[in-house]
The first five atom37 places (N, CA, C, CB, O) and aatype in JSON, in Angstrom:
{
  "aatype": [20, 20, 20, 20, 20, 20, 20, 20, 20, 20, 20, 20, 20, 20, 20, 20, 20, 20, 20, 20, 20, 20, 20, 20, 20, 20, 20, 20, 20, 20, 20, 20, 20, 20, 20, 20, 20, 20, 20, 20, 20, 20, 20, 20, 20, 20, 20, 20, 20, 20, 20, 20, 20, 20, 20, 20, 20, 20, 20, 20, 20, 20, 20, 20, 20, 20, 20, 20, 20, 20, 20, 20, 20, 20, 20, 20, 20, 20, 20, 20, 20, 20, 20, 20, 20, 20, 20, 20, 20, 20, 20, 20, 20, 20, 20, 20, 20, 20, 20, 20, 20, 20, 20, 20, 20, 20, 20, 20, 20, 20, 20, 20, 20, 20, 20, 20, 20, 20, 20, 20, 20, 20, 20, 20, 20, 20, 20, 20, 20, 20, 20, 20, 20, 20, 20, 20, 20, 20, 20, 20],
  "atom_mask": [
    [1, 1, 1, 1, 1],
    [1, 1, 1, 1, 1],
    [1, 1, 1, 1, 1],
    [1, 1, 1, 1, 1],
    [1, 1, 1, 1, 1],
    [1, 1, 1, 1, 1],
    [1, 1, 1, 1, 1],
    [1, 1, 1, 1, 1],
    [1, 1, 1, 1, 1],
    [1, 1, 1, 1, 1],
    [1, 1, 1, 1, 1],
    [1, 1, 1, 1, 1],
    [1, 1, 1, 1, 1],
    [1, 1, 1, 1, 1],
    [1, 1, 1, 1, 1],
    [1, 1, 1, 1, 1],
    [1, 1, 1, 1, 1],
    [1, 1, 1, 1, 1],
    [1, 1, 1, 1, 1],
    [1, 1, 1, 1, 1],
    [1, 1, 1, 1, 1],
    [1, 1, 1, 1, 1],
    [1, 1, 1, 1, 1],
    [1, 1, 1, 1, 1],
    [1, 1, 1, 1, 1],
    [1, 1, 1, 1, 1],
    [1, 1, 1, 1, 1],
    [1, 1, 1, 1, 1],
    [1, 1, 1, 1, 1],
    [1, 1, 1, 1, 1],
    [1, 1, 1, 1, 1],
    [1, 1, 1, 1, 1],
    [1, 1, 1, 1, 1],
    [1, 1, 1, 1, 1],
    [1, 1, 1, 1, 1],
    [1, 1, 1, 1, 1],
    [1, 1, 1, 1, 1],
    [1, 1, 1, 1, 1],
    [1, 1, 1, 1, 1],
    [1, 1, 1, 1, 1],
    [1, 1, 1, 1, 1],
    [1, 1, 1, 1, 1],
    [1, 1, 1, 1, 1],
    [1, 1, 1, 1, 1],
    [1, 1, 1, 1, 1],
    [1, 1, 1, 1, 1],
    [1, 1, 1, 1, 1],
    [1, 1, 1, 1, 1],
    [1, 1, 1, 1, 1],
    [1, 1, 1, 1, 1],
    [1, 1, 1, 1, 1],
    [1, 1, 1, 1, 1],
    [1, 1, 1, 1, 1],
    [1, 1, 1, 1, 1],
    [1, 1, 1, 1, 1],
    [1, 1, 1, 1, 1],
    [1, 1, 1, 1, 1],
    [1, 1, 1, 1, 1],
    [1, 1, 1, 1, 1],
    [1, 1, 1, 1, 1],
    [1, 1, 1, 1, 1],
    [1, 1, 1, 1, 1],
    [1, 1, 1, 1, 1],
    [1, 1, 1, 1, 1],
    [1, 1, 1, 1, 1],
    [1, 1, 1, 1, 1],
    [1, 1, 1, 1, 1],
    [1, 1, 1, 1, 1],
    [1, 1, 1, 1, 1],
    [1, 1, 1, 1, 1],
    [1, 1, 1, 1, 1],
    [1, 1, 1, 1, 1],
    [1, 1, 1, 1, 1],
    [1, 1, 1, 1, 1],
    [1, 1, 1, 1, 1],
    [1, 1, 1, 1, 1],
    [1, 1, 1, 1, 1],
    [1, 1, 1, 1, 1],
    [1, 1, 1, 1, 1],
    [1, 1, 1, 1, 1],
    [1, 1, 1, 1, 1],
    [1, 1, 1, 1, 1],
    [1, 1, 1, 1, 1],
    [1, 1, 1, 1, 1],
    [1, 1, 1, 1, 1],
    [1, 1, 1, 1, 1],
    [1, 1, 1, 1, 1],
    [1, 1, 1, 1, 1],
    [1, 1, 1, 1, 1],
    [1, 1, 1, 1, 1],
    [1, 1, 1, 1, 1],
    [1, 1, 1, 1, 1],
    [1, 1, 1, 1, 1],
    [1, 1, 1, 1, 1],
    [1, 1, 1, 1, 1],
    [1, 1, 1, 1, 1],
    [1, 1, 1, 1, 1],
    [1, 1, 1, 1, 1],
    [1, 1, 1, 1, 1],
    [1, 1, 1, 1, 1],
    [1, 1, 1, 1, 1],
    [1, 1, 1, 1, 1],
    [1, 1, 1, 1, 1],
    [1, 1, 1, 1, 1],
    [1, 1, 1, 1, 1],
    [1, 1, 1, 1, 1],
    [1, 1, 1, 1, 1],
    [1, 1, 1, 1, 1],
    [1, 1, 1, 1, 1],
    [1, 1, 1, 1, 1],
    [1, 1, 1, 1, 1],
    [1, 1, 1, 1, 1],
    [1, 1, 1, 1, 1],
    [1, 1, 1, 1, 1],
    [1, 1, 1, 1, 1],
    [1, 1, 1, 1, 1],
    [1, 1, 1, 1, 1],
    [1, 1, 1, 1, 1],
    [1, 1, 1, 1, 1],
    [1, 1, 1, 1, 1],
    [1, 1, 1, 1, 1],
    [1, 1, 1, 1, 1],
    [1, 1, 1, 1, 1],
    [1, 1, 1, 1, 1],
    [1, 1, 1, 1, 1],
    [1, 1, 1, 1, 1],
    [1, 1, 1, 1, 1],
    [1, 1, 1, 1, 1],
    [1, 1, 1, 1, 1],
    [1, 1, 1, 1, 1],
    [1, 1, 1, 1, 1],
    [1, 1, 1, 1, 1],
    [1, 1, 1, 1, 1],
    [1, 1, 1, 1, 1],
    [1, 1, 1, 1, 1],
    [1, 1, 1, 1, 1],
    [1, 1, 1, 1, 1],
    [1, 1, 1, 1, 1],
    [1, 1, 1, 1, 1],
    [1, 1, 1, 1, 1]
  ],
  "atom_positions": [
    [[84.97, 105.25, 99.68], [86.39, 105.27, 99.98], [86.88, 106.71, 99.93], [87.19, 104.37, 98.97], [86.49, 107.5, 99.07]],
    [[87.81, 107.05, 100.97], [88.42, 108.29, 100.77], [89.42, 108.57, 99.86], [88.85, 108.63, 101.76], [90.19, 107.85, 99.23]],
    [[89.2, 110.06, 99.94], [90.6, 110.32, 98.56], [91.68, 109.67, 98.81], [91.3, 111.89, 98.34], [92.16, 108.79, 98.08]],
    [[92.38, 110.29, 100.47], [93.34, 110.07, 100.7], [93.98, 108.42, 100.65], [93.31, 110.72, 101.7], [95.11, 108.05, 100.33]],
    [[92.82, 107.63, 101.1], [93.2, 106.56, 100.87], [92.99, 105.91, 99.45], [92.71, 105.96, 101.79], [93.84, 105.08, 99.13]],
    [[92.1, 106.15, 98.64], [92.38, 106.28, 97.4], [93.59, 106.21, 96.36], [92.0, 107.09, 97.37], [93.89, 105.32, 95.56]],
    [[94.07, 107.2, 96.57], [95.11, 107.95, 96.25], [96.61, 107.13, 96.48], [94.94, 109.23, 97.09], [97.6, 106.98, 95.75]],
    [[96.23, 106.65, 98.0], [97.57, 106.28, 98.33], [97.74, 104.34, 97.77], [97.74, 106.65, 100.31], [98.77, 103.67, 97.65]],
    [[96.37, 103.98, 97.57], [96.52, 102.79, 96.75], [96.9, 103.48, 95.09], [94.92, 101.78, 96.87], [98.02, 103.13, 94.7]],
    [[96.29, 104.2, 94.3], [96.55, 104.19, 92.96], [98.14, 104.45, 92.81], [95.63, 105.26, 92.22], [98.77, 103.95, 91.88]],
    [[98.73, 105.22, 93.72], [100.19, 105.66, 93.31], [101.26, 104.08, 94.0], [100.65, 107.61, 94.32], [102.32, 103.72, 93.48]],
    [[100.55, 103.35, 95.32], [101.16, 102.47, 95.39], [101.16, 100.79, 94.47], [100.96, 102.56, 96.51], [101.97, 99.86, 94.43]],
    [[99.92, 101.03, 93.87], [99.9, 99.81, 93.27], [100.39, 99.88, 91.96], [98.66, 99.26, 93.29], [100.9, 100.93, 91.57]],
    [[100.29, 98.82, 91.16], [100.86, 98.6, 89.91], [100.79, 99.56, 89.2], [100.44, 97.68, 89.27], [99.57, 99.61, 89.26]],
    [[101.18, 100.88, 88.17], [101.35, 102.19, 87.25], [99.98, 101.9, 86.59], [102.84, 102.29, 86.06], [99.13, 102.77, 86.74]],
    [[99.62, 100.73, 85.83], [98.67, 100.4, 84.83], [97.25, 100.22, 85.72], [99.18, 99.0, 83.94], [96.33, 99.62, 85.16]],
    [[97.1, 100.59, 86.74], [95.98, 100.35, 87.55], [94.9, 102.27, 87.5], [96.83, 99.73, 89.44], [93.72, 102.59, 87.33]],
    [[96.23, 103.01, 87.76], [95.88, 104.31, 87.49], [95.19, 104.71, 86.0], [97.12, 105.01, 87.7], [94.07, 105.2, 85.8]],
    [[96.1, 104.39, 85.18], [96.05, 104.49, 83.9], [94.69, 103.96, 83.25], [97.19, 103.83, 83.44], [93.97, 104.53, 82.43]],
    [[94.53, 102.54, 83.93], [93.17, 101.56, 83.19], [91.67, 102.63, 83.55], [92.95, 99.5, 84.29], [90.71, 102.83, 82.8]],
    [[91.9, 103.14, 84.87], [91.09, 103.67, 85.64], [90.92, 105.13, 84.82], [91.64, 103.65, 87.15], [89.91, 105.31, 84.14]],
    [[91.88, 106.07, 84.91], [91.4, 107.11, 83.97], [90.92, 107.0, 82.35], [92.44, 107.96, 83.98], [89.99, 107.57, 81.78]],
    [[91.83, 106.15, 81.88], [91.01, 105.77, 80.35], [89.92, 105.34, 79.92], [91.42, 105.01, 79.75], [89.5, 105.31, 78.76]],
    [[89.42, 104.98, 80.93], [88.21, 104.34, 81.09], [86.7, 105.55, 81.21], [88.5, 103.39, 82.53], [85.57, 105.51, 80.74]],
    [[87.44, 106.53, 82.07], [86.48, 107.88, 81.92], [86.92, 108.68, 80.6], [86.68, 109.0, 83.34], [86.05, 109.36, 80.05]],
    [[88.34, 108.61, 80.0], [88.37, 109.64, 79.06], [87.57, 109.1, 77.57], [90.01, 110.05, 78.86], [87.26, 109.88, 76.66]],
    [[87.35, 107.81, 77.55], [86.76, 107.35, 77.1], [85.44, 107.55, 76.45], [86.91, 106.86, 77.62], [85.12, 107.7, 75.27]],
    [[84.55, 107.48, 77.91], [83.11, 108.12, 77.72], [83.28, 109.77, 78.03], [81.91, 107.34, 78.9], [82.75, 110.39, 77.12]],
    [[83.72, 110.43, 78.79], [83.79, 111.77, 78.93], [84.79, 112.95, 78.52], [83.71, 111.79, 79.98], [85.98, 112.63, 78.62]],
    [[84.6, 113.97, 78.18], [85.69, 114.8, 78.29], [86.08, 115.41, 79.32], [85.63, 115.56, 77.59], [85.35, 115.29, 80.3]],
    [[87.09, 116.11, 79.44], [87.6, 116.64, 80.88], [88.42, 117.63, 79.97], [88.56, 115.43, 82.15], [88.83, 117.53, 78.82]],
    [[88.54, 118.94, 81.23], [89.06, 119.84, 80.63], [90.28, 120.13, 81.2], [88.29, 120.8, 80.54], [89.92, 120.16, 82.38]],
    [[91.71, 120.42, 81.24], [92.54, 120.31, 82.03], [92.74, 121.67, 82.7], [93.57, 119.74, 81.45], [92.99, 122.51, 81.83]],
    [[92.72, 122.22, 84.03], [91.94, 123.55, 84.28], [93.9, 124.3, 84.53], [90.36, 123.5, 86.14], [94.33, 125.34, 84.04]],
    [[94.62, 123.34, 85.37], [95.93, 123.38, 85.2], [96.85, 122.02, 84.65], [96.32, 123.81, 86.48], [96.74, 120.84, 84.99]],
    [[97.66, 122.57, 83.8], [98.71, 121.38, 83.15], [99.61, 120.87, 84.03], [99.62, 121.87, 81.98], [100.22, 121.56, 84.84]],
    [[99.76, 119.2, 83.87], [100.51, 119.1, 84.75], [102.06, 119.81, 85.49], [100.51, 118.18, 84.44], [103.04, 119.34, 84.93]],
    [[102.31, 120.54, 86.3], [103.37, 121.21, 86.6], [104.31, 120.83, 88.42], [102.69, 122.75, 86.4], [103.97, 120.22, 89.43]],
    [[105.33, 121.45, 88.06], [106.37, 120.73, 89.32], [106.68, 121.52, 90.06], [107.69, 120.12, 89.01], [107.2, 122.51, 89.53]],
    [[106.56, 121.55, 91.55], [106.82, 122.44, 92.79], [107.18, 121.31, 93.62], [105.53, 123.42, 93.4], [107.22, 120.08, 93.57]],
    [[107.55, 122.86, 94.89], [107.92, 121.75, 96.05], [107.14, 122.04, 97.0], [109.37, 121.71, 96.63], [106.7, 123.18, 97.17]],
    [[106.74, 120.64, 98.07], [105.65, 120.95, 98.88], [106.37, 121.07, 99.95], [104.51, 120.04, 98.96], [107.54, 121.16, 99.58]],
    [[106.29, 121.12, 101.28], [106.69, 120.9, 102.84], [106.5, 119.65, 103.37], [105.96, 121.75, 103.76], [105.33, 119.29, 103.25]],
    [[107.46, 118.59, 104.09], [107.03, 117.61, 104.56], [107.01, 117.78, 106.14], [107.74, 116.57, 104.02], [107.82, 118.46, 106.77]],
    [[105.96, 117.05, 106.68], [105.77, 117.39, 107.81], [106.2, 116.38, 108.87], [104.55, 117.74, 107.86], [105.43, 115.43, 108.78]],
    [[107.0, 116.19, 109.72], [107.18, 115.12, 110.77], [106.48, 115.49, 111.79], [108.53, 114.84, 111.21], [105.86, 116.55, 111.92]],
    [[106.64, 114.08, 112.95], [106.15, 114.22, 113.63], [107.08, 113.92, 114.94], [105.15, 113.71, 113.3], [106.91, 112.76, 115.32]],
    [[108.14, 114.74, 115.84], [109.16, 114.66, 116.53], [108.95, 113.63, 117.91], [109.51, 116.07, 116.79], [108.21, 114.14, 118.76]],
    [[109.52, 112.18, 118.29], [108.79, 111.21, 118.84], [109.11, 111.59, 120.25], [109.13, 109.76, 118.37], [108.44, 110.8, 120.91]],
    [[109.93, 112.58, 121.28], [110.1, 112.36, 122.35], [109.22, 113.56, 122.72], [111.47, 112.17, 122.75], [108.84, 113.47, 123.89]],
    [[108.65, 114.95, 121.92], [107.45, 115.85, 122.16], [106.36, 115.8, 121.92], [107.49, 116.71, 121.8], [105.51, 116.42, 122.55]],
    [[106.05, 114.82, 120.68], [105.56, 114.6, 120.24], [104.82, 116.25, 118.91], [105.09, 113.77, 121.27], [103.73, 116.52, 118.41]],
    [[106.07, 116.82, 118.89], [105.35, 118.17, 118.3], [106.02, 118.17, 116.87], [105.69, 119.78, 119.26], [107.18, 117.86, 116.59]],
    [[104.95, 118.63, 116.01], [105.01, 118.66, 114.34], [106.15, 119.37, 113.91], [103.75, 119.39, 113.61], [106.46, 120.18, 114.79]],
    [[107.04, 119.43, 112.78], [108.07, 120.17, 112.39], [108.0, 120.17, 111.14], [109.22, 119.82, 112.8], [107.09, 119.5, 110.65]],
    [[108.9, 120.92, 110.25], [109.01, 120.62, 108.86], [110.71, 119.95, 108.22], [108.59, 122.15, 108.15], [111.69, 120.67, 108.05]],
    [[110.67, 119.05, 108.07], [111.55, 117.99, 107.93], [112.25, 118.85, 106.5], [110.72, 116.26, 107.75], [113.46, 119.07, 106.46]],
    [[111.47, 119.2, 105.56], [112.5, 119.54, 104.04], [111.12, 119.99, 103.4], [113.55, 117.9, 102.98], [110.07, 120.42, 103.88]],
    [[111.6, 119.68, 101.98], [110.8, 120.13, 100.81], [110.93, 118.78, 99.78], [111.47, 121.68, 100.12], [111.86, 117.98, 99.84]],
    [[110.05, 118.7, 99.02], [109.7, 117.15, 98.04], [109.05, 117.75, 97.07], [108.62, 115.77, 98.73], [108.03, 118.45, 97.06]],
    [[109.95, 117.29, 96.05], [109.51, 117.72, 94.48], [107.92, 116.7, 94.05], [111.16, 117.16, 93.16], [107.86, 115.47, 94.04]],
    [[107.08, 117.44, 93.82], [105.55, 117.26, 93.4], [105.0, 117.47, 91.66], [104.75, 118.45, 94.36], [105.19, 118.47, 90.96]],
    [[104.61, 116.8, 91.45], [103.56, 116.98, 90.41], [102.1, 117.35, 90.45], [103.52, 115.97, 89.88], [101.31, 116.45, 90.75]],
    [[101.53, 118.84, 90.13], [100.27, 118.52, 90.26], [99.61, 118.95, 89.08], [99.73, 119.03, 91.41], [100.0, 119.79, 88.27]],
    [[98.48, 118.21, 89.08], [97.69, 118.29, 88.13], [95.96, 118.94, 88.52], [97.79, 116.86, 87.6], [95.73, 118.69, 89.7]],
    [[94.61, 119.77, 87.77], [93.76, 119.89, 87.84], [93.3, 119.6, 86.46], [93.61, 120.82, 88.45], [93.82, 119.88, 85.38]],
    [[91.89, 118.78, 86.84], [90.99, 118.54, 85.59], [89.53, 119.14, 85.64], [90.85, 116.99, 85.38], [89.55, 120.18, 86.3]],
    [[88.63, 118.93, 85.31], [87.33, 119.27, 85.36], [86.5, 118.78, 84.48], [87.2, 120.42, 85.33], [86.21, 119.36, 83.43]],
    [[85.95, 117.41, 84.91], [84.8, 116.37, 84.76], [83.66, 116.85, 84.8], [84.74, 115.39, 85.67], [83.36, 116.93, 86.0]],
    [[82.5, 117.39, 83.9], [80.85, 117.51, 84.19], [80.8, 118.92, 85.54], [80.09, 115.53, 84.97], [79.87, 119.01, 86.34]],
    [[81.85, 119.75, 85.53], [81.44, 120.8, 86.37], [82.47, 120.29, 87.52], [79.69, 120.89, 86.74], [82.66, 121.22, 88.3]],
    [[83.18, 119.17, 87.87], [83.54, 118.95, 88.77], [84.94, 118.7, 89.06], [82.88, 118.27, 88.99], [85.53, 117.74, 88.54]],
    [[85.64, 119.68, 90.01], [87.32, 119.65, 89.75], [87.73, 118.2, 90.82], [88.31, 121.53, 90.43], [87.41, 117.79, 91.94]],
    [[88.75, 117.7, 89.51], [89.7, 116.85, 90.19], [91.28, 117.35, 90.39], [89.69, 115.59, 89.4], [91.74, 118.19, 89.61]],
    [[92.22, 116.71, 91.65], [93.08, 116.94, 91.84], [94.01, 116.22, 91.77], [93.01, 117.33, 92.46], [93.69, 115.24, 92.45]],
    [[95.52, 115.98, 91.17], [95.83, 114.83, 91.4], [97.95, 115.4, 91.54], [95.04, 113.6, 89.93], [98.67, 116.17, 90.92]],
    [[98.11, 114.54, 92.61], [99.18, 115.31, 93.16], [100.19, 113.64, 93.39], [98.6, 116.47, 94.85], [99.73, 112.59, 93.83]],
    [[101.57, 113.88, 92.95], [102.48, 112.81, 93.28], [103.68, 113.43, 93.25], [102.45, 111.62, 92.41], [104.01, 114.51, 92.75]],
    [[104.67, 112.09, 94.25], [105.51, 112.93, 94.41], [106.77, 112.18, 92.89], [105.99, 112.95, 96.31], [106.89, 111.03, 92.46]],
    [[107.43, 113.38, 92.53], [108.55, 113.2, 91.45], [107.98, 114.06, 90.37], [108.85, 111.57, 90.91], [106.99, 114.8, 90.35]],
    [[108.79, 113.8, 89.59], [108.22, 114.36, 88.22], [107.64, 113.81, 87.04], [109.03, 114.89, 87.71], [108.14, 113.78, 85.91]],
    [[106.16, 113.23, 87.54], [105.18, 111.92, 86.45], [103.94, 113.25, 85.98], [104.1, 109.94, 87.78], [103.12, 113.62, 86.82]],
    [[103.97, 113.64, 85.04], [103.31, 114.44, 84.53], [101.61, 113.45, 84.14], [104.33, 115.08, 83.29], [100.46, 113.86, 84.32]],
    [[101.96, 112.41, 83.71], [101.18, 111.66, 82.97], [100.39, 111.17, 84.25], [101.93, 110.57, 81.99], [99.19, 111.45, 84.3]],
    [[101.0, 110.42, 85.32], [100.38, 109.88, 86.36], [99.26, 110.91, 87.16], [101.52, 109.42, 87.23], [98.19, 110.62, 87.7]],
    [[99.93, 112.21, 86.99], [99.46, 113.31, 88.66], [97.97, 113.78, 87.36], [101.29, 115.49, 89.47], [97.02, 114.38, 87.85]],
    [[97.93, 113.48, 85.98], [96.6, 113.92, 85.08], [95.76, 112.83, 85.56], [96.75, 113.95, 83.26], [94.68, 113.0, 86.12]],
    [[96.6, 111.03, 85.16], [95.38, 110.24, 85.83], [94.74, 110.47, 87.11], [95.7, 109.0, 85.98], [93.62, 109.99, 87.27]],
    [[95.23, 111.07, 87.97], [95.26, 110.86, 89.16], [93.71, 112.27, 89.37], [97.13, 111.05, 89.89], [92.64, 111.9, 89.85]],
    [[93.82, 113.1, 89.11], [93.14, 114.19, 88.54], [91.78, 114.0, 88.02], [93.89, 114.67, 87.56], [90.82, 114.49, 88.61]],
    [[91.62, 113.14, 86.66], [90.94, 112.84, 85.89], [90.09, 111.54, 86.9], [91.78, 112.6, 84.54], [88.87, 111.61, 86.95]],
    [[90.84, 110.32, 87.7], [89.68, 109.78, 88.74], [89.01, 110.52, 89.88], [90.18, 108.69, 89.41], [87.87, 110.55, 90.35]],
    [[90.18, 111.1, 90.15], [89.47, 112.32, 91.16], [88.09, 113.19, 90.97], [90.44, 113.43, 91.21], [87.17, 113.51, 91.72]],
    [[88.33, 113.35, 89.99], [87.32, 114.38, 89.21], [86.24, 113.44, 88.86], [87.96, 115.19, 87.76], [85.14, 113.86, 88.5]],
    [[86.6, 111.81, 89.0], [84.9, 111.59, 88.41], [84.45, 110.92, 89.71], [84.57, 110.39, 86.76], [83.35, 110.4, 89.85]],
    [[85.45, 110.97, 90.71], [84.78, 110.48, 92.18], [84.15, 111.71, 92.8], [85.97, 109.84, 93.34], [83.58, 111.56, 93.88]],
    [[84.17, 112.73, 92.33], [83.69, 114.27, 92.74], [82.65, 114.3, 92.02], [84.63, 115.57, 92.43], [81.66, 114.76, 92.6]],
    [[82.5, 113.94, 90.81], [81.24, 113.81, 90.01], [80.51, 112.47, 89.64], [81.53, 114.4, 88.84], [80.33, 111.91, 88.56]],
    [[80.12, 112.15, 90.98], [79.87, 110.55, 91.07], [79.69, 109.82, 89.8], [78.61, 110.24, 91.87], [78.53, 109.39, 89.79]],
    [[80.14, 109.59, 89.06], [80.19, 108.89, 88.04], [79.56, 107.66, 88.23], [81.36, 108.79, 87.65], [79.48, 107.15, 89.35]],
    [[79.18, 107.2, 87.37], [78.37, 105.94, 87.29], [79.99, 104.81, 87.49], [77.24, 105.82, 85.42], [79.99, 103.91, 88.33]],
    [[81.17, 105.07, 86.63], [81.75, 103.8, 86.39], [82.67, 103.7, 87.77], [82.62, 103.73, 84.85], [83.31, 102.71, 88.1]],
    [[82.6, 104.97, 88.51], [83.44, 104.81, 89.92], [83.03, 103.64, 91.19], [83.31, 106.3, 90.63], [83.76, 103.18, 92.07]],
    [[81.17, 103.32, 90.83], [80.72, 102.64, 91.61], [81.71, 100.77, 91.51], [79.03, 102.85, 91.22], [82.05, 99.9, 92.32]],
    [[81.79, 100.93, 90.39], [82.56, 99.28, 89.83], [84.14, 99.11, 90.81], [83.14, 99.39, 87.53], [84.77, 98.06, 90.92]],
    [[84.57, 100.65, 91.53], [86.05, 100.31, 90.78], [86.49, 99.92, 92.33], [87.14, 101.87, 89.77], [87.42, 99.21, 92.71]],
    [[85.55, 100.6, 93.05], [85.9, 99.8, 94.87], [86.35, 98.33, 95.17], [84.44, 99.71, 95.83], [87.05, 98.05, 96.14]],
    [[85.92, 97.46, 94.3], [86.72, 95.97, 94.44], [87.88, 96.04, 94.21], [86.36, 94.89, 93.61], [88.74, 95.6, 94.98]],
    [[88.2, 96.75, 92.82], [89.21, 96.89, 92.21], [90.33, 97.63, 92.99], [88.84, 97.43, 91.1], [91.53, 97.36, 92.89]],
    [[89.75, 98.68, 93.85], [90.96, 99.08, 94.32], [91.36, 98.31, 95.73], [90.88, 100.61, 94.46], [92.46, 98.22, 96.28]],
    [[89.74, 97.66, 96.19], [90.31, 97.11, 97.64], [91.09, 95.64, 97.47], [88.92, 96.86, 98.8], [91.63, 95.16, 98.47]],
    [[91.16, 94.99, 96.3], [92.1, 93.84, 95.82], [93.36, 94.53, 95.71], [91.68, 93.11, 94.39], [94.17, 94.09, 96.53]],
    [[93.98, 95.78, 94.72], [94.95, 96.13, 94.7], [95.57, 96.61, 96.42], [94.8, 97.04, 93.62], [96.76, 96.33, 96.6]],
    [[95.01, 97.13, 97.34], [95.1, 97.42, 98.47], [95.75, 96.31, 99.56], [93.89, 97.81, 98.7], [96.58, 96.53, 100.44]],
    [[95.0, 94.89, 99.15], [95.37, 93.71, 99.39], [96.72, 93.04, 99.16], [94.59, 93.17, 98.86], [97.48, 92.36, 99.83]],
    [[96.67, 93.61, 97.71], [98.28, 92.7, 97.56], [99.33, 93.75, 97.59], [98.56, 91.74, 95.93], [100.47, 93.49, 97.21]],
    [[98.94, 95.12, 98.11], [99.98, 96.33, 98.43], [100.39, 95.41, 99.6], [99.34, 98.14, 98.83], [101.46, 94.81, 99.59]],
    [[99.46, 95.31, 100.64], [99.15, 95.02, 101.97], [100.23, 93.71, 102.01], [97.38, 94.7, 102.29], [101.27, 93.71, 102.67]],
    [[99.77, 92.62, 101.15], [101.14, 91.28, 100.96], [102.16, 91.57, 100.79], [101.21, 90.33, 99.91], [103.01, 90.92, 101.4]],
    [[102.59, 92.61, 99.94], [104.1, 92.79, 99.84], [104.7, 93.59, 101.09], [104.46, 93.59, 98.48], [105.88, 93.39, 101.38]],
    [[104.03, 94.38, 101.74], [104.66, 94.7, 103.17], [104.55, 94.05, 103.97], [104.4, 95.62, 103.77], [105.09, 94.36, 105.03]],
    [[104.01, 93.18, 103.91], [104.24, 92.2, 105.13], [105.31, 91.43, 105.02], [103.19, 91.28, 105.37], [106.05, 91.33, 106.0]],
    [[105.63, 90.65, 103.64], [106.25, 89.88, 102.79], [107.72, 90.46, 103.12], [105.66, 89.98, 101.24], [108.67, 89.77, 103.49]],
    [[107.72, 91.61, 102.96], [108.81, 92.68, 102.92], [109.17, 92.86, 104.36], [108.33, 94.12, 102.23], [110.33, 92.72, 104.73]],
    [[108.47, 93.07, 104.94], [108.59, 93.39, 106.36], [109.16, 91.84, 107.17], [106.91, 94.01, 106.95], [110.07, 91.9, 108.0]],
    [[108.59, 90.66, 106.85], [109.05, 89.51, 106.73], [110.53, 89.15, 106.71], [108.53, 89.16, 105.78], [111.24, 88.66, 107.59]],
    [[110.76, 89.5, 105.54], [112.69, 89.13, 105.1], [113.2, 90.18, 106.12], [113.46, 89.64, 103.0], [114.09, 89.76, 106.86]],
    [[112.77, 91.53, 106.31], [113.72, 92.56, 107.15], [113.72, 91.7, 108.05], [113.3, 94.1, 107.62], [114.71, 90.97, 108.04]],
    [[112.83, 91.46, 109.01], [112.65, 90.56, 110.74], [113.78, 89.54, 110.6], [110.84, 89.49, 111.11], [114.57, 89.49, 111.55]],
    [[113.97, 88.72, 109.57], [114.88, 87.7, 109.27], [116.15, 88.29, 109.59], [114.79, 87.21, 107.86], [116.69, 87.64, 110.49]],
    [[116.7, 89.07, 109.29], [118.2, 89.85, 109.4], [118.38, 90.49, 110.66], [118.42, 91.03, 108.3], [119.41, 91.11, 110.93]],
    [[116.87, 90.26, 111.87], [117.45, 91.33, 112.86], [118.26, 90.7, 114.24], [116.12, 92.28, 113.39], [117.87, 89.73, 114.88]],
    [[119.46, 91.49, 114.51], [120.08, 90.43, 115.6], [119.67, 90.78, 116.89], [121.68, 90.36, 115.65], [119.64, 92.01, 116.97]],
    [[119.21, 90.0, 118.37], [118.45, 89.74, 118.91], [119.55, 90.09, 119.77], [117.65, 88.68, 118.75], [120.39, 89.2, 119.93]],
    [[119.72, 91.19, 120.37], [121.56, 91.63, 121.27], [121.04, 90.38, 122.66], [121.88, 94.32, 122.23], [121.84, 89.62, 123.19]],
    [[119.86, 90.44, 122.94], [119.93, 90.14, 124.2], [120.03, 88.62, 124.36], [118.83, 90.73, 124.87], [120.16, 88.19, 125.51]],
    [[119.99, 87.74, 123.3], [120.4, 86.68, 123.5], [121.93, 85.88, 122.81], [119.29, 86.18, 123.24], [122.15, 84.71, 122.52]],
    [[122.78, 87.12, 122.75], [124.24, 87.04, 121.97], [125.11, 86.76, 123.53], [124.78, 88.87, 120.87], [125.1, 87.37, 124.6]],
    [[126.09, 85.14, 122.89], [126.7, 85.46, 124.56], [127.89, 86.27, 124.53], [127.21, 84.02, 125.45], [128.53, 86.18, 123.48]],
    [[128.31, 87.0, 125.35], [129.59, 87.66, 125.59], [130.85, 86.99, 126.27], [129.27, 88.74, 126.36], [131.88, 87.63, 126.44]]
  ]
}
């Protein structure tokens, strides 16, 4: 599994999913924290739909964090100010960089959480469709 997609399940699914997942390495390993978690702003990037050409929309307050697992740096980046989250985030990173033995387990785990991300937008996306008014069949 990729980071990116990785990543974008641990910060979307349940808080305690991140958390179970790094404790679980700090557990058996140490990690060294190479930077403390700290807060900047990154660039967000759009994508403009009638040129189709990239722009920079603003700036978004970030958390990032670096760790270092067995020689191996993790990164872990969110957006707000979760100091605690952007270390977990870091600390799995860092043991998917240093193939860890317990990372092989956690692919179910994240492709179930992925699943019921996946239900609630639909679910969600569901009730919106319900509210939308249909102009072209309104009589005048």
């Amino acid at each position: 599994m990729r980071r990116r997609r990785r990543t974008e399940i641990l910060v979307q699914a349940n808080p305690n999913l991140a958390a179970s997942l790094a404790n679980e390495i700090k557990q058996t390993y140490t990690y060294k924290e190479i930077v403390t978690p700290r807060h900047g702003l990154t660039m967000v990037k759009m994508r403009e739909s009638a040129q189709k050409s990239l722009f920079y929309i603003g700036e978004v307050l970030v958390t990032e964090a670096k760790v270092e697992i067995q020689g191996e740096i993790g990164i872990g980046i969110i957006q707000g100010m979760h100091d605690e989250v952007a270390t977990q985030l870091a600390i799995i990173d860092a043991a998917y960089n240093a193939q860890l033995p317990e990372t092989l387990s956690w692919t179910d785990t994240l492709k179930a959480a992925e699943a019921e991300i996946n239900r609630k937008k639909i679910k969600q996306q569901a009730e919106l469709m319900e509210t939308k008014v249909n102009f072209e069949t309104m009589d005048v």
